[in-house]
C-alpha positions as CSV (number, residue, x, y, z in Angstrom):
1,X,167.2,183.2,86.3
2,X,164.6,184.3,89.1
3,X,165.8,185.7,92.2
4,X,163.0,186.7,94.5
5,X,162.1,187.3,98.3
6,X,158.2,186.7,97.2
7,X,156.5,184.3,98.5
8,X,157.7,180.6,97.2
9,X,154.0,179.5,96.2
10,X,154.0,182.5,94.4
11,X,157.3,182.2,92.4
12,X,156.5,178.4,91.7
13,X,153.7,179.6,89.8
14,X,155.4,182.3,88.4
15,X,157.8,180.1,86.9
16,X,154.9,176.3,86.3
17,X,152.7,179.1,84.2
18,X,156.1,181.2,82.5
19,X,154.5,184.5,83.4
20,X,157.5,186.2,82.2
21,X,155.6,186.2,79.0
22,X,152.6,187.9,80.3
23,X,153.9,189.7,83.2
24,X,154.1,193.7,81.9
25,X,156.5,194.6,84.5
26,X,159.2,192.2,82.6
27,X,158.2,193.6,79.6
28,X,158.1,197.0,80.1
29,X,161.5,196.8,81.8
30,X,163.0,194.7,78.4
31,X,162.7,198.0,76.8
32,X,162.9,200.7,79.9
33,X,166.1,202.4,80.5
34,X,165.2,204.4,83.7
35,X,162.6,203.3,86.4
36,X,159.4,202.8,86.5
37,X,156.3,202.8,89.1
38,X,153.5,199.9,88.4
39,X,150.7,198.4,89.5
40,X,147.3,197.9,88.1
41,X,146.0,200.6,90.7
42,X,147.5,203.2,89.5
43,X,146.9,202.5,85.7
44,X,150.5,202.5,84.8
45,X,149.8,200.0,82.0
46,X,147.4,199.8,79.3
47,X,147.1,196.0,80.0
48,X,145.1,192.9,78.4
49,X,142.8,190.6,80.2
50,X,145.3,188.3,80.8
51,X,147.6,191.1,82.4
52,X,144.9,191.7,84.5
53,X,144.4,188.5,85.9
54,X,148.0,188.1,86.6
55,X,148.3,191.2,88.3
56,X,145.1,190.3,90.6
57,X,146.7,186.5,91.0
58,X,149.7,188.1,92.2
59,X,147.8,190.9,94.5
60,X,146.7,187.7,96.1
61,X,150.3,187.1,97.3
62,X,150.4,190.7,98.3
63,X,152.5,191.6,95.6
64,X,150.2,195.0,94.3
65,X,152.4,197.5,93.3
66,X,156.4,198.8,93.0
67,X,159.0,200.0,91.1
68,X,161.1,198.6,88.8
69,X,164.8,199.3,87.5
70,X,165.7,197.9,84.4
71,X,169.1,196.8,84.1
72,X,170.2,196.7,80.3
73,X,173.7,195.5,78.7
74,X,174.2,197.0,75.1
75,X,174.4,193.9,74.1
76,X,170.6,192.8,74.0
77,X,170.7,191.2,77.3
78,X,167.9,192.7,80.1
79,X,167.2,191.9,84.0
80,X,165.3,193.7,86.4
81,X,165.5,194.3,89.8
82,X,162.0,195.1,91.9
83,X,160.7,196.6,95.2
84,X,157.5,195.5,95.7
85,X,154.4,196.5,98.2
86,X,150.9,195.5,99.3
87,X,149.9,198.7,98.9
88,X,150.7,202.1,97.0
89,X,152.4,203.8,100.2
90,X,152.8,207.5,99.3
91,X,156.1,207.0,101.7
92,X,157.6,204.0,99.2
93,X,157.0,206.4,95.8
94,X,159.1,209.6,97.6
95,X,161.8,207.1,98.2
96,X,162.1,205.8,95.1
97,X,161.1,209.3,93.3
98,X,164.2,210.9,95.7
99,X,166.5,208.5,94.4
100,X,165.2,207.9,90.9
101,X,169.0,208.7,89.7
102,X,170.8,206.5,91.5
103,X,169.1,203.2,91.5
104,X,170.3,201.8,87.7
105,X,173.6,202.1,89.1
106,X,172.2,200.3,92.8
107,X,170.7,197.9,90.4
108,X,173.3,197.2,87.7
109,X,176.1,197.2,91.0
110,X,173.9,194.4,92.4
111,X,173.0,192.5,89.2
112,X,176.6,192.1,88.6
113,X,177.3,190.6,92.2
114,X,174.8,188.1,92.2
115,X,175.6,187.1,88.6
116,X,179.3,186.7,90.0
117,X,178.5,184.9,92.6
118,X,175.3,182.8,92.1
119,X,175.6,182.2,88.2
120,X,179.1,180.6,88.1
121,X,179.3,183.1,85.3
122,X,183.0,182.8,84.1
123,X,183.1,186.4,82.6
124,X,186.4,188.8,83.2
125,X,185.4,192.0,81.2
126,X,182.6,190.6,79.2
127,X,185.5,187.7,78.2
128,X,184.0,183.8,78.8
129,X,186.7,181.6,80.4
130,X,186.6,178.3,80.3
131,X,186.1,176.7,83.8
132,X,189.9,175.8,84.3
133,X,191.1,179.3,83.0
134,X,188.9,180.8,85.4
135,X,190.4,178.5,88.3
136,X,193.9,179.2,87.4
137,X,193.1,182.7,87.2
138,X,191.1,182.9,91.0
139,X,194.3,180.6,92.2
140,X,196.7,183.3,90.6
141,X,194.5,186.4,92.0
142,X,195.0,184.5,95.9
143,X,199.1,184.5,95.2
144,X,199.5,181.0,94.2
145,X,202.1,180.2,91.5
146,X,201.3,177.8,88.4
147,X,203.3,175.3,90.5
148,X,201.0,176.1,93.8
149,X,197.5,176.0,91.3
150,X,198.9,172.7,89.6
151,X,199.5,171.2,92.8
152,X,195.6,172.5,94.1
153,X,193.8,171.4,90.5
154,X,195.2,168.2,90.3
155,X,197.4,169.4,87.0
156,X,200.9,170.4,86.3
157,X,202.8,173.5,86.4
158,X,203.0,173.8,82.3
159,X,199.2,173.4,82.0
160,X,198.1,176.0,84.9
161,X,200.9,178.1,82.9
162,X,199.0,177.3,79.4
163,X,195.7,178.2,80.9
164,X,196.9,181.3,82.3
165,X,198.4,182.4,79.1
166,X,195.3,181.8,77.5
167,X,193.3,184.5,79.8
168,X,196.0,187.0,79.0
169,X,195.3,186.2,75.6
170,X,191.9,186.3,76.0
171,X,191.9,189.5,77.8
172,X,194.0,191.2,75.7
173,X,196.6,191.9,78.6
174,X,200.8,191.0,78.6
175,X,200.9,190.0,82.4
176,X,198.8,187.8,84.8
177,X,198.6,190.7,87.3
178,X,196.5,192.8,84.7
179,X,194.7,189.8,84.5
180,X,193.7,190.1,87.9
181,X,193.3,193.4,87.7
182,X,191.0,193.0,85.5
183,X,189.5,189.9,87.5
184,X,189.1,192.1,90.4
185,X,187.0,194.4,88.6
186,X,184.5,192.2,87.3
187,X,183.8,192.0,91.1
188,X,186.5,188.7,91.9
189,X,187.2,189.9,95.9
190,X,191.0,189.4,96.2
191,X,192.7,189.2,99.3
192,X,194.4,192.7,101.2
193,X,197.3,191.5,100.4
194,X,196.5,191.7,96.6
195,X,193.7,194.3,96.5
């Protein structure tokens, strides 16, 4: 999945030609673990011809140099996040350079939003729910009993219960509140009430 501020001609090309095979910045960040400064101006990269001409296809967008924080899971899974520039800004490096420590965990904090909220991902704790578990378990983390979800989803008050004892199950946890506890720290906002 491609999340990007660049320019849309730019990303619809990105995506019609699949540049993420060609594009070093991706692949240099599938096997980074801190960040990293490119651009073909500041020979960051031993790159190929075809390298090349991506980077000075994508100069034309005004996309020229940045940096780059991989964001790696442990389980083989890699994204990326980038800041971007026109131009190799002294100002831009000492930012990043100043901060060099903290921006995996900027990144990986991020990453982990979006995926929340944009993806649909259905992960509590690295766990995959099934789309109703996960509903019963979002009704359950806003206060509503099996009989309140049941009535909401359209099911009864034994299957909203069934579904909830499967996330327990799946999580690995006795009680629906360490369910949402554990909800809640996958980056689910519940309400004050509940926080």
């Amino acid at each position: 999945m491609l999340i990007s501020n660049y320019p849309a001609l730019w990303t619809a090309r990105y995506l019609e030609n699949r540049y993420q095979n060609v594009d070093p910045v991706i692949l240099r960040a599938s096997y980074g673990k801190s960040p990293f400064r490119w651009g073909f101006d500041l020979k960051s990269f031993d790159l190929s011809a075809p390298q090349l001409r991506f980077f000075e296809e994508a100069a034309q967008f005004g996309i020229r140099c940045g940096v780059t924080i991989p964001i790696i899971d442990g389980r083989g899974n890699f994204a990326a996040m980038t800041f971007a520039a026109d131009k190799p800004d002294p100002a831009y490096f000492r930012v990043a350079d100043r901060y060099e420590q903290g921006l995996p965990f900027f990144a990986s904090c991020f990453h982990t939003f979006v995926r929340c909220r944009l993806s649909g991902d259905r992960r509590v704790g690295g766990v995959l729910l099934t789309p109703r578990e996960y509903e019963c378990l979002q009704w359950a983390a806003r206060g509503k009993s099996a009989r309140d979800t049941g009535g909401i989803l359209g099911i009864s008050r034994y299957t909203a219960e069934f579904h909830l004892a499967n996330v327990r199950k799946k999580l690995g946890v006795t009680t629906t509140r360490q369910a949402i506890t554990r909800l809640a720290a996958s980056g689910f906002s519940l309400p004050d009430k509940l926080a």
